[in-house]
MARSEVO-628435 format. One record per residue (C-alpha): residue in one letter; x, y, z. Coordinates in Angstrom, 3 decimals. Example, Ala and Ser with C-alpha at 12.3 -4.5 7.8 and 13.67 -1.06 7.14 Angstrom:
# MARSEVO-628435
(vexmar 'A', (12.300, -4.500, 7.800)),
(vexmar 'S', (13.670, -1.060, 7.140)),
END
This chain:
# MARSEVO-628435
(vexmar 'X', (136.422, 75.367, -78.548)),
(vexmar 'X', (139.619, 77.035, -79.732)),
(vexmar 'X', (141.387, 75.440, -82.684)),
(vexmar 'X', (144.613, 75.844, -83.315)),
(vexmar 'X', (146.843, 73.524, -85.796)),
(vexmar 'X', (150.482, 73.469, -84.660)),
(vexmar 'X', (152.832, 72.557, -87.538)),
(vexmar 'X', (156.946, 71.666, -87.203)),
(vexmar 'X', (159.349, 70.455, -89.710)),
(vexmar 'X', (159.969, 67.137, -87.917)),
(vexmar 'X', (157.712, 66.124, -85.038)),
(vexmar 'X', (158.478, 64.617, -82.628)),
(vexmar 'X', (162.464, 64.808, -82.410)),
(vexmar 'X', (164.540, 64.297, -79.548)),
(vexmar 'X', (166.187, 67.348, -80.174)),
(vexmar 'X', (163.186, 69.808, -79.499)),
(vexmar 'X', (161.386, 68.610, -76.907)),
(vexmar 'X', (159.730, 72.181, -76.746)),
(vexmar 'X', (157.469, 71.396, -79.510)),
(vexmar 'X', (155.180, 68.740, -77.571)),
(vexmar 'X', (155.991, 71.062, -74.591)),
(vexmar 'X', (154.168, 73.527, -75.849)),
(vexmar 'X', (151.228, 71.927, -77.418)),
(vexmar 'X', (150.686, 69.513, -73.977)),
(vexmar 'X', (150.776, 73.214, -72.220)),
(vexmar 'X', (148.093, 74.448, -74.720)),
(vexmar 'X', (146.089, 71.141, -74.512)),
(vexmar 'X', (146.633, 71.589, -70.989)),
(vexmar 'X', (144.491, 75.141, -70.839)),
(vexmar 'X', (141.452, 73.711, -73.162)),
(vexmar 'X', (142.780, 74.291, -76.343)),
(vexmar 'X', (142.261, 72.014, -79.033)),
(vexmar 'X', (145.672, 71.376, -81.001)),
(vexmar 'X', (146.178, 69.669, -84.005)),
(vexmar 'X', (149.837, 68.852, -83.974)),
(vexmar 'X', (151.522, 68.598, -87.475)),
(vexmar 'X', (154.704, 67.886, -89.095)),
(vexmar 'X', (156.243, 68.229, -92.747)),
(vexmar 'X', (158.101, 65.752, -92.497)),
(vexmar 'X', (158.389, 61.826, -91.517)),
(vexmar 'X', (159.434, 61.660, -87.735)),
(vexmar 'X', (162.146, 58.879, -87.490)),
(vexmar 'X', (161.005, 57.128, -85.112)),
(vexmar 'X', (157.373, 57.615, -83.230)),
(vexmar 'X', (157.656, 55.327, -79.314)),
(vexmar 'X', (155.043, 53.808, -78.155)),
(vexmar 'X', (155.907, 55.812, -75.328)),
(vexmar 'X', (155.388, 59.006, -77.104)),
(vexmar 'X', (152.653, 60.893, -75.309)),
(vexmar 'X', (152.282, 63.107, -78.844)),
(vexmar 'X', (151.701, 61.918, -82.251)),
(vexmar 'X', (151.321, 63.855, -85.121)),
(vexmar 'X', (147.873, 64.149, -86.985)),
(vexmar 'X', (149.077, 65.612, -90.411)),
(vexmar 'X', (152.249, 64.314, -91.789)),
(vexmar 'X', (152.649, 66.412, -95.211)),
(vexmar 'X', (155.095, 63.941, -96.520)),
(vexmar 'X', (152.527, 61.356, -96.568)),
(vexmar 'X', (149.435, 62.918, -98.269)),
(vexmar 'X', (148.272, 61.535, -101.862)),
(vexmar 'X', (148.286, 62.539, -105.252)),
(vexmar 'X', (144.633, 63.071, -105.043)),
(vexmar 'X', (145.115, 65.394, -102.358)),
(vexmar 'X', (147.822, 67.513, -104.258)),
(vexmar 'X', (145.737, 67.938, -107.212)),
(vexmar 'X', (142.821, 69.363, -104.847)),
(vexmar 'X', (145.725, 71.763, -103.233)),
(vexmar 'X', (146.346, 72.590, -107.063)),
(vexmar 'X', (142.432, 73.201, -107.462)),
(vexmar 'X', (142.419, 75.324, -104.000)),
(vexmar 'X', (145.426, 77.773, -105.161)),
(vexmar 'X', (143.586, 78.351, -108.619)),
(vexmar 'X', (139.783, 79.249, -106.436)),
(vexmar 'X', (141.813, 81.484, -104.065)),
(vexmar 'X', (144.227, 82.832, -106.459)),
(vexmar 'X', (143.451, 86.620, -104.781)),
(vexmar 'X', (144.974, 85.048, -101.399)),
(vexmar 'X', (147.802, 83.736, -102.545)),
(vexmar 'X', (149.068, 85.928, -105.508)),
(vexmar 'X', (151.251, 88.320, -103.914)),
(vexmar 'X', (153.057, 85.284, -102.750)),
(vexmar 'X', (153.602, 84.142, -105.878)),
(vexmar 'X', (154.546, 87.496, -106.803)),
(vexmar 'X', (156.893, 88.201, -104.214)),
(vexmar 'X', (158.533, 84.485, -105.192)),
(vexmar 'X', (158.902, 85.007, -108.482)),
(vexmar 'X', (159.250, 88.755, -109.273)),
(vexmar 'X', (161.198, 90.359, -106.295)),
(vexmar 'X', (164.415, 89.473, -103.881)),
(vexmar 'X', (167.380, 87.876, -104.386)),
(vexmar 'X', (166.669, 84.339, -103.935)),
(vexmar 'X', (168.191, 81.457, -106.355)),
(vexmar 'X', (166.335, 79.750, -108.960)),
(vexmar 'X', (165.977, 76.693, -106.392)),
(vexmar 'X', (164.971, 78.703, -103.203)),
(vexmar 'X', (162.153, 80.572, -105.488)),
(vexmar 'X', (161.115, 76.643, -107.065)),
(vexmar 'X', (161.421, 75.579, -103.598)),
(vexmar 'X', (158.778, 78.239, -102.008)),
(vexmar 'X', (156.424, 77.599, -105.020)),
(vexmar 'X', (156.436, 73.956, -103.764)),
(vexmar 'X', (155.921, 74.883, -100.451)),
(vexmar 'X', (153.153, 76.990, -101.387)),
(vexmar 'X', (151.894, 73.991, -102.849)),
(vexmar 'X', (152.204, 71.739, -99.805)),
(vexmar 'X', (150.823, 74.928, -97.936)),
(vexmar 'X', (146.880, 74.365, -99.896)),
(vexmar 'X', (147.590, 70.562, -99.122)),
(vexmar 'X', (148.068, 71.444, -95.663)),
(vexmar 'X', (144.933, 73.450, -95.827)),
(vexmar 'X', (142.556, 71.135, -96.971)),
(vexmar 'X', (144.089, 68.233, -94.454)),
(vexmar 'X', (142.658, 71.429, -92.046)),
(vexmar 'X', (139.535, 71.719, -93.768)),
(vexmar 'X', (136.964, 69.887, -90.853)),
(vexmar 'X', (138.212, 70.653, -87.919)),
(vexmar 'X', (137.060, 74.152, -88.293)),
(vexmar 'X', (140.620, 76.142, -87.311)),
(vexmar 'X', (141.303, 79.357, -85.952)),
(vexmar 'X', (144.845, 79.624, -86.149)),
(vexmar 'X', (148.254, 77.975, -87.334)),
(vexmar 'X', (151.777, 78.097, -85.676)),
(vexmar 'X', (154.610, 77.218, -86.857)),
(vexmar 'X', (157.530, 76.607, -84.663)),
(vexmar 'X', (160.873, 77.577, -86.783)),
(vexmar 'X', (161.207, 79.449, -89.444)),
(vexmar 'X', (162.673, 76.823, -91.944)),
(vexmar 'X', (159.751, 76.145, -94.727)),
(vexmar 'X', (157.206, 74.846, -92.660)),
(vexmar 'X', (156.796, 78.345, -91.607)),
(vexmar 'X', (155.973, 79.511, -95.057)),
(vexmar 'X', (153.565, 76.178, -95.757)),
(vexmar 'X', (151.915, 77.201, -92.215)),
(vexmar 'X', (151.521, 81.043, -93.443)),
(vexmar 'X', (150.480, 79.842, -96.700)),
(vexmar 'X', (147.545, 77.623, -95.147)),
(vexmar 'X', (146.359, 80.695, -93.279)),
(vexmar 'X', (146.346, 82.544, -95.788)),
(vexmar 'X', (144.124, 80.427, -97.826)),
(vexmar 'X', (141.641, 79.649, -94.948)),
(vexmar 'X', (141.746, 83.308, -93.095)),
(vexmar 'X', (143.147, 81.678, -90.205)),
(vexmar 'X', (145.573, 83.467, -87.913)),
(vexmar 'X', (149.118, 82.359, -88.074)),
(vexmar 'X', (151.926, 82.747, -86.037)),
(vexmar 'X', (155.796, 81.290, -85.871)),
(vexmar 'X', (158.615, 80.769, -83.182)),
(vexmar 'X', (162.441, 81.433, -84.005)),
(vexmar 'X', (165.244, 80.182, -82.327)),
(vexmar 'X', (168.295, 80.361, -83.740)),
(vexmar 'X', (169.882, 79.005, -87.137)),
(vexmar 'X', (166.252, 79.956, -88.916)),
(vexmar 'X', (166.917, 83.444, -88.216)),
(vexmar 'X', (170.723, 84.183, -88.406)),
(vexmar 'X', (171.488, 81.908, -90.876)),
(vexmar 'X', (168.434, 80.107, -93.252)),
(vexmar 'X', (166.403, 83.638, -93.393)),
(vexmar 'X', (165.072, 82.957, -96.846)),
(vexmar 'X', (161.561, 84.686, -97.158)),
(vexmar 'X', (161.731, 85.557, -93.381)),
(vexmar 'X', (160.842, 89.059, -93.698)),
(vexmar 'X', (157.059, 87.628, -96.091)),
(vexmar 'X', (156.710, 85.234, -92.886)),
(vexmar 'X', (157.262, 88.410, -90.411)),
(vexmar 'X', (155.475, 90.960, -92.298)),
(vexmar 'X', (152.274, 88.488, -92.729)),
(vexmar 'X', (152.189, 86.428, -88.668)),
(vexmar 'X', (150.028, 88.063, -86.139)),
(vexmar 'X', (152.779, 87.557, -83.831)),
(vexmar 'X', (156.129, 86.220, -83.477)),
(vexmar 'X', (158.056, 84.372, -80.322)),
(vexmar 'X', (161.205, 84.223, -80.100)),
(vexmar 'X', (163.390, 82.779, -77.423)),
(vexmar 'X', (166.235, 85.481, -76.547)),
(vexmar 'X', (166.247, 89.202, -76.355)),
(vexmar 'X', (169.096, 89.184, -78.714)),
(vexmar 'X', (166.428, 87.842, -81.284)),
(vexmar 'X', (164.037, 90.091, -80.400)),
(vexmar 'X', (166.821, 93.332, -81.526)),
(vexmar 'X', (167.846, 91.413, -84.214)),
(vexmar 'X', (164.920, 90.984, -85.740)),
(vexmar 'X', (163.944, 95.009, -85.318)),
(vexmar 'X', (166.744, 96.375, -86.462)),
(vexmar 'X', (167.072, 93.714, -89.677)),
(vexmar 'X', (163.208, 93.765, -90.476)),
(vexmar 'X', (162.741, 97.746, -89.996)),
(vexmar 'X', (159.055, 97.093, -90.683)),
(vexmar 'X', (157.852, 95.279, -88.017)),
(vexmar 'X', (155.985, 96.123, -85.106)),
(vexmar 'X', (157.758, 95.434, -81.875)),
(vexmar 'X', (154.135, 94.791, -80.346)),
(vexmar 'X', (154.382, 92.348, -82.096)),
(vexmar 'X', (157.756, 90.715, -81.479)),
(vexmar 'X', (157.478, 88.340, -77.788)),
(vexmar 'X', (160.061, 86.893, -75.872)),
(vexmar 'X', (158.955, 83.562, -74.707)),
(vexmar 'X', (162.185, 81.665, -73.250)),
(vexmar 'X', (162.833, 77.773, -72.806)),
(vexmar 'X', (163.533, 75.796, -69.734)),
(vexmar 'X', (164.468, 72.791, -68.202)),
(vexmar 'X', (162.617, 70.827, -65.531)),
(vexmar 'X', (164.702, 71.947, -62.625)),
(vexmar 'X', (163.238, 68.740, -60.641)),
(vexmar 'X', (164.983, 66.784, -63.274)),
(vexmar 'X', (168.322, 68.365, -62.802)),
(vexmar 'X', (169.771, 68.006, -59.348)),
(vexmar 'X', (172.861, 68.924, -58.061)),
(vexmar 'X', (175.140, 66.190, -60.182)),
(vexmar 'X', (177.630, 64.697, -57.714)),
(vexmar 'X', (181.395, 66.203, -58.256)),
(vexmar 'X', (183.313, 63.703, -61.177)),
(vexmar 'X', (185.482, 61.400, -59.659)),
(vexmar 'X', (189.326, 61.849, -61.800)),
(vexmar 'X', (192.039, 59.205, -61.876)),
(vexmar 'X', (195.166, 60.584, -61.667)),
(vexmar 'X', (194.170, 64.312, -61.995)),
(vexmar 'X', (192.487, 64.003, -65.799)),
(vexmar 'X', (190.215, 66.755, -66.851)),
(vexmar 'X', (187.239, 65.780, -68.653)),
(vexmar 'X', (185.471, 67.543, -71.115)),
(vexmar 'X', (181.667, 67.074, -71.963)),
(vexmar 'X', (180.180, 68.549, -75.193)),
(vexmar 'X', (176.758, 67.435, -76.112)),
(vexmar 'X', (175.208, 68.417, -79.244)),
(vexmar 'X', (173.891, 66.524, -82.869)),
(vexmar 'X', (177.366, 66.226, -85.364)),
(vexmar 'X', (176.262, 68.959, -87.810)),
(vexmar 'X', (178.328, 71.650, -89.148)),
(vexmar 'X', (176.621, 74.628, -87.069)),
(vexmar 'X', (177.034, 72.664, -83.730)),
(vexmar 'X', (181.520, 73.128, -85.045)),
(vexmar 'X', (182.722, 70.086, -82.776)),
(vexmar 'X', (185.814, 70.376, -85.520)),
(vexmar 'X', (186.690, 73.418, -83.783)),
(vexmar 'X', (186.514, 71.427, -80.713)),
(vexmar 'X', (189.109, 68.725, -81.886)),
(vexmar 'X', (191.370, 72.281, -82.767)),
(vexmar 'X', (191.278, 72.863, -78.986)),
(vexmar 'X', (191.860, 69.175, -77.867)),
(vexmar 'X', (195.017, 68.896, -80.369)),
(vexmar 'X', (195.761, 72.002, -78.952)),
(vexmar 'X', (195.976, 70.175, -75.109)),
(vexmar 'X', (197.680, 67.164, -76.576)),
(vexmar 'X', (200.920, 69.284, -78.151)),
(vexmar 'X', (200.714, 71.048, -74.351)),
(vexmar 'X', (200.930, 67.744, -72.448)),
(vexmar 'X', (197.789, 68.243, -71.139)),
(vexmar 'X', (196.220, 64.782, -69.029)),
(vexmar 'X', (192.262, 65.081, -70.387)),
(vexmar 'X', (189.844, 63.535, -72.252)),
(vexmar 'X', (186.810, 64.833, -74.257)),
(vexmar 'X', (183.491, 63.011, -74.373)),
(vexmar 'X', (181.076, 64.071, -77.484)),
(vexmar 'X', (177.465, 63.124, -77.000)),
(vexmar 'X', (175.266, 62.782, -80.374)),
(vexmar 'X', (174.792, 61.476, -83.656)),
(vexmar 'X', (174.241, 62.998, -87.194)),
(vexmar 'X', (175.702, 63.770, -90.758)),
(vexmar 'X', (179.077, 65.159, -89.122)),
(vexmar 'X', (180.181, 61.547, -88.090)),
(vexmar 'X', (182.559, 60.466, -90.304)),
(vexmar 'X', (183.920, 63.916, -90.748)),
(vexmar 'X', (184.685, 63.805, -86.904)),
(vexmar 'X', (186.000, 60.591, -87.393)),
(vexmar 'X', (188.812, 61.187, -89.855)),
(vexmar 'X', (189.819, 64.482, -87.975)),
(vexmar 'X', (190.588, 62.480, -85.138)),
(vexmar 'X', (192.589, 59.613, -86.521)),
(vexmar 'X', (194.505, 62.822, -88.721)),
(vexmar 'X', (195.123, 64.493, -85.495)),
(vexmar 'X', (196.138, 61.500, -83.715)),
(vexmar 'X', (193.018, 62.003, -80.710)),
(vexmar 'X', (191.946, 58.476, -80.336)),
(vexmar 'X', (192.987, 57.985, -76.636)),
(vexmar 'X', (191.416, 60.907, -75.713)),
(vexmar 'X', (188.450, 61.752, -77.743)),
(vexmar 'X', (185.510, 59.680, -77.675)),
(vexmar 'X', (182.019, 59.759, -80.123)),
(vexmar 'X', (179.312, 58.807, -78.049)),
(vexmar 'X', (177.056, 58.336, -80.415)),
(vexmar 'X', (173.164, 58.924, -79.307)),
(vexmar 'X', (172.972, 58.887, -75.641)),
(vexmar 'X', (169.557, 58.336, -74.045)),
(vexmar 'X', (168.012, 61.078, -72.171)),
(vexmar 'X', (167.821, 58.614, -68.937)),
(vexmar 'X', (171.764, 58.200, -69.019)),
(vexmar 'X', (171.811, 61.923, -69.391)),
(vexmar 'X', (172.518, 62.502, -65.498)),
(vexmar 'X', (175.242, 60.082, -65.344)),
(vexmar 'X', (176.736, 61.481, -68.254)),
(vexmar 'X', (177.010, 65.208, -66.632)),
(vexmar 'X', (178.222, 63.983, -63.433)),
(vexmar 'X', (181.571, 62.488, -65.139)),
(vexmar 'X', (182.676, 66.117, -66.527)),
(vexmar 'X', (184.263, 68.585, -65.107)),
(vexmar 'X', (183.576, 71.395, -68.281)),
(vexmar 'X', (180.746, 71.290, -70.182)),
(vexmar 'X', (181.595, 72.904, -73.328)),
(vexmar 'X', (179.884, 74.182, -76.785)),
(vexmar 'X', (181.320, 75.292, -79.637)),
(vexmar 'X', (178.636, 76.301, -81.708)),
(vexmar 'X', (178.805, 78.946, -84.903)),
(vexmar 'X', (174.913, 79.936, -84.654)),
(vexmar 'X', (172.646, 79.066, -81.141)),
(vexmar 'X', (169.642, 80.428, -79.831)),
(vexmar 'X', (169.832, 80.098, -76.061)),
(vexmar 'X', (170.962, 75.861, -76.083)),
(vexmar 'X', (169.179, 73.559, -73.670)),
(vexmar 'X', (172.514, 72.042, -73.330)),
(vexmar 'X', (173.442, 74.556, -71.080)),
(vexmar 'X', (170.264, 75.114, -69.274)),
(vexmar 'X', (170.663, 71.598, -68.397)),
(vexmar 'X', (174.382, 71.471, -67.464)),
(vexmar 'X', (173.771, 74.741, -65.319)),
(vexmar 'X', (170.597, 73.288, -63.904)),
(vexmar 'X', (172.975, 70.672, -62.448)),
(vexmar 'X', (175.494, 73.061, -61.493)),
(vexmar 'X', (177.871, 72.231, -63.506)),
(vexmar 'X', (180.416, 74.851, -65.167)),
(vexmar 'X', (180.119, 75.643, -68.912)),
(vexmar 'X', (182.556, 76.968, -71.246)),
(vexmar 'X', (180.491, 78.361, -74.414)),
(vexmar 'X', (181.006, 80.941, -76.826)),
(vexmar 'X', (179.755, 84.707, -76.887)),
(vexmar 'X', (177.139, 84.454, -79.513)),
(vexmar 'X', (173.951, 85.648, -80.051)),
(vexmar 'X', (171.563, 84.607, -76.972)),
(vexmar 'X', (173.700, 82.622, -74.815)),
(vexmar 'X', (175.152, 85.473, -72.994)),
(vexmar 'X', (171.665, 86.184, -71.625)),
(vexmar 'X', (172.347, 82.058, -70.026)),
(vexmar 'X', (175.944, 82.601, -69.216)),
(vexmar 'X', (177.414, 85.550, -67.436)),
(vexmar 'X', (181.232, 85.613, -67.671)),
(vexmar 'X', (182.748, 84.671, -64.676)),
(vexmar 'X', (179.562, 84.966, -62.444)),
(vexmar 'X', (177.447, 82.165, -64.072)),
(vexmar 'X', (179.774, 80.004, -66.180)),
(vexmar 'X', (182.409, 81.071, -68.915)),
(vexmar 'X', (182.556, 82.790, -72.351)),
(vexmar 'X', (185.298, 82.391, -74.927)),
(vexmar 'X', (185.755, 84.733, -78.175)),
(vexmar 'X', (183.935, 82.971, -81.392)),
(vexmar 'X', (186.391, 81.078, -83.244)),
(vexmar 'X', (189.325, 81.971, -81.748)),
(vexmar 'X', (190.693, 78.425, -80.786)),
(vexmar 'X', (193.824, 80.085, -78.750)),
(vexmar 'X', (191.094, 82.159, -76.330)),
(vexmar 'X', (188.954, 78.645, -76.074)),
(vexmar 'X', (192.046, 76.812, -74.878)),
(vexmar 'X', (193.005, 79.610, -72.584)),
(vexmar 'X', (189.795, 79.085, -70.976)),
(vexmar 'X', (190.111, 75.544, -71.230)),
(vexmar 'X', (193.748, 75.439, -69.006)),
(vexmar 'X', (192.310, 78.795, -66.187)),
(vexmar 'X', (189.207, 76.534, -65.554)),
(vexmar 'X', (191.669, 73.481, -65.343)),
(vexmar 'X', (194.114, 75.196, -63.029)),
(vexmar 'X', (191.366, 76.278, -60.759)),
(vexmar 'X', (189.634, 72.680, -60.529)),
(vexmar 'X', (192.817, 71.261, -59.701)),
(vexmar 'X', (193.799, 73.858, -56.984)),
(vexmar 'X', (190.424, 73.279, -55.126)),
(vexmar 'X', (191.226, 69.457, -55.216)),
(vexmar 'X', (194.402, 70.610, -53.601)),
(vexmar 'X', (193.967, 72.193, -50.139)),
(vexmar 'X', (197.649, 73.307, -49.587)),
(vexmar 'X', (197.381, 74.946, -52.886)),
(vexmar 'X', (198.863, 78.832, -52.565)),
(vexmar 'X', (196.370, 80.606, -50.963)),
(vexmar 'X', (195.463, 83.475, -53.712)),
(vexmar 'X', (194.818, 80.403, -56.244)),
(vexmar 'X', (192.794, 78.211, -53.617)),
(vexmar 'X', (190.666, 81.326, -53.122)),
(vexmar 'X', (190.044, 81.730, -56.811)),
(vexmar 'X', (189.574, 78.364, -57.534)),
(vexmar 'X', (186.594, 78.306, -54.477)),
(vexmar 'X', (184.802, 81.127, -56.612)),
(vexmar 'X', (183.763, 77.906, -59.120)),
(vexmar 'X', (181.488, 76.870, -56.247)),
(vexmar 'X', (180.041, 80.655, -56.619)),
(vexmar 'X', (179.832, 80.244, -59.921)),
(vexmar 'X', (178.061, 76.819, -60.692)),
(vexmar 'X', (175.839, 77.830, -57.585)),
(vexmar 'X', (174.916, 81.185, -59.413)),
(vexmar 'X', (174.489, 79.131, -62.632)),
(vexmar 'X', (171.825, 77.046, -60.735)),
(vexmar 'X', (169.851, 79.655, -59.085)),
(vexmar 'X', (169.903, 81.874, -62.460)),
(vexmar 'X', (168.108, 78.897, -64.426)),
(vexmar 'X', (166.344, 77.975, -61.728)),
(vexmar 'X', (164.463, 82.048, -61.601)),
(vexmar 'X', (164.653, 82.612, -65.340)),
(vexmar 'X', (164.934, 79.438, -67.944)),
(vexmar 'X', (161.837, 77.323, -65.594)),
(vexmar 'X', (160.312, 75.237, -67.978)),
(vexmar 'X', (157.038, 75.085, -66.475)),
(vexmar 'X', (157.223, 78.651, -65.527)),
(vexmar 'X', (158.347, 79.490, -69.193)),
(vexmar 'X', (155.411, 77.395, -70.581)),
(vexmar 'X', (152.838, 78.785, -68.813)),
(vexmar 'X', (154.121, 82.446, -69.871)),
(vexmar 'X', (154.255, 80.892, -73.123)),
(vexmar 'X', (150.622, 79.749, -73.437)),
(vexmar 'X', (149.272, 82.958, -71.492)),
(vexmar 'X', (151.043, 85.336, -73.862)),
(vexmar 'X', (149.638, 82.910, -77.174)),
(vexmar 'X', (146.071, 83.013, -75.710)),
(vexmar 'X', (146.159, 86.130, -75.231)),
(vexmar 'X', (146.877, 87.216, -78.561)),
(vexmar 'X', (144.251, 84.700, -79.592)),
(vexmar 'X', (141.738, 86.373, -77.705)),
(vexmar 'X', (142.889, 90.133, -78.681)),
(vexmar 'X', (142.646, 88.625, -82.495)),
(vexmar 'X', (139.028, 87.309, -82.621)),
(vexmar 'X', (138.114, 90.021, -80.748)),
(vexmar 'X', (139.216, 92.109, -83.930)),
(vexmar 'X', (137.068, 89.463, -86.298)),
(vexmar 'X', (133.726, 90.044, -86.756)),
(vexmar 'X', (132.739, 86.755, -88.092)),
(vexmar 'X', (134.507, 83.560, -88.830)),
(vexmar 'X', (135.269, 82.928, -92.594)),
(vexmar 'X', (133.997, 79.211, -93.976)),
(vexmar 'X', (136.822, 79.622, -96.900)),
(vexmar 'X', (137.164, 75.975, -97.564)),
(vexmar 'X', (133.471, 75.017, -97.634)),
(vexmar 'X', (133.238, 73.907, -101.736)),
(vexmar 'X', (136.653, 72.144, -101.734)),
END
């Protein structure tokens, strides 16, 4: 049976369903997973259909010593790692003790490997579970493969062109990625470079009924954890911004995380306390009721890959408001499947904000001038169009089983290439 050992950072997590996605898909075709993590999930329900089998944050002294003992017998598979850590780039003093500790962790995770006889490790993201994955393979002359999404490429890259140079193959979720990566990492193969996109359960995601608004007020949905990438500060920018106007709104933010009290303060400053609310964690089961409330579903992001956010909102044909970064105009296509806005530019955000306003109150408004009526009745178009496109291209069970036919086959193309299988960890 094919054995593959599928390693994350944090598994499971709330905010990447894709990872037991995937796996169940693999699991689903046969394949034997053994689902990892580096770290300590939070919290593991008893309703969690996937539990990790390796949690690297939890293994023994004993064990570490042994990964010691492993790097020193396989030295020749591992030094120009070391090299490449210690001798070349520009990393910082931390980042290079940092990989050597990862490298470490990676011969830990190799021996945790060590009976169940494994043919190949992914790693989804390429934060430093990547590197402990590749470092694993490495060591047991396994394949080994990663996924990158967003923030791992464009913004923590360290080592990413080692991880690149040294996977079989790499997924990534946007075509934006997929150029990015080519014409950054000059080196690599585009064979060997795949597109493999999320999705949302369209069954999930019906129509959401339109909001009900007292007295005319526009309300604003942004959904997202409070962490500096996810920029909800530009958000409260924007929402001062409506207050000084006289705008009647309110803005509802959805999630939890280190951002809170930042959040907090910004609002009392900017005096938003009537018409900003922190949600807090919302559970995915109040998720529906939660869409059908807004009118805008907005992100304000500084780094995304394609966001499930707005494969969700669309999926329920609602409109989104988002900005023109890397992926997401792949998603959302200006004015025919939702709305872009220039990155960082809080005067073209609110701009957006009051057009998408104007229109949703002159198709609540049937004696509205005719020109504006007919403009505002393109948002049907649009949130219709917005449906349909995630509906044909961000399918989650279409997009898994591309997913796991595209991984087996380069599974299958790989052994193909092996003439036998190599019992590296036999004496440990």
């Amino acid at each position: 049976m094919l054995t593959v050992a599928y390693l994350a950072n944090r598994f499971p997590s709330p905010v990447e369903p894709y990872v037991a996605d995937e796996i169940a898909e693999l699991r689903s075709r046969g394949v034997r997973v053994i689902a990892g993590t580096v770290r300590k999930p939070v919290s593991v329900s008893s309703l969690q259909l996937i539990s990790p089998e390796i949690v690297l944050q939890s293994i023994s002294p004993l064990l570490l010593l042994r990964a010691l003992w492993l790097c020193l017998q396989r030295w020749d598979r591992i030094s120009g790692l070391i090299a490449r850590i210690l001798l070349y780039g520009g990393e910082t003093p931390v980042q290079r003790a940092k990989a050597l500790l990862h490298t470490w962790l990676g011969a830990a995770y190799a021996i945790c490997l060590q009976p169940q006889d494994v043919d190949h490790i992914h790693a989804h993201h390429g934060y430093f579970g990547s590197w402990i994955a590749m470092t694993a393979a490495r060591l047991m002359d396994a394949g080994f493969s990663l996924t990158l999404h967003g923030s791992d490429l464009l913004l923590h890259r360290t080592y990413l062109e080692v991880k690149l140079q040294h996977c079989a193959f790499c997924f990534t979720i946007s075509e934006f990625n997929r150029d990015y990566i080519l014409r950054t990492y000059r080196g690599i193969s585009p064979a060997k470079v795949l597109v493999s996109r999320l999705g949302v359960e369209m069954e999930e995601h019906g129509r959401a009924p339109a909001p009900h608004r007292p007295n005319g007020r526009f309300h604003l949905l942004a959904i997202g954890r409070l962490h500096p990438v996810k920029d909800h500060a530009f958000l409260l920018q924007a929402c001062a911004e409506l207050c000084a106007r006289g705008v009647d709104f309110e803005c509802s933010i959805a999630g939890d995380g280190p951002e809170r009290r930042r959040l907090e303060k910004q609002i009392r400053t900017s005096g938003l306390e009537k018409v900003v609310t922190l949600l807090g964690h919302i559970p995915r089961a109040q998720m529906h009721s939660l869409y059908s409330r807004a009118d805008l579903v907005v992100l304000t992001s500084r780094s995304e890959g394609i966001p499930l956010v707005l494969m969700e909102a669309m999926a329920r044909a609602k409109i989104v408001l988002a900005p023109a970064i890397t992926g997401i105009p792949e998603l959302v296509r200006p004015g025919q499947t939702g709305f872009l806005y220039e990155p960082g530019s809080v005067p073209d955000f609110v701009d957006h904000l009051l057009f998408i306003r104007s229109l949703l109150h002159a198709k609540a408004r049937p004696h509205s001038q005719p020109l504006l009526l007919s403009a505002a009745r393109q948002l049907d178009w649009i949130s219709h169009a917005a449906q349909l496109h995630v509906r044909h291209n961000f399918n989650r069970t279409t997009n898994l089983k591309f997913f796991s036919d595209l991984f087996l086959e380069r599974l299958a193309a790989r052994q193909e290439s092996l003439p036998d299988a190599n019992l590296v960890l036999q004496q440990i």
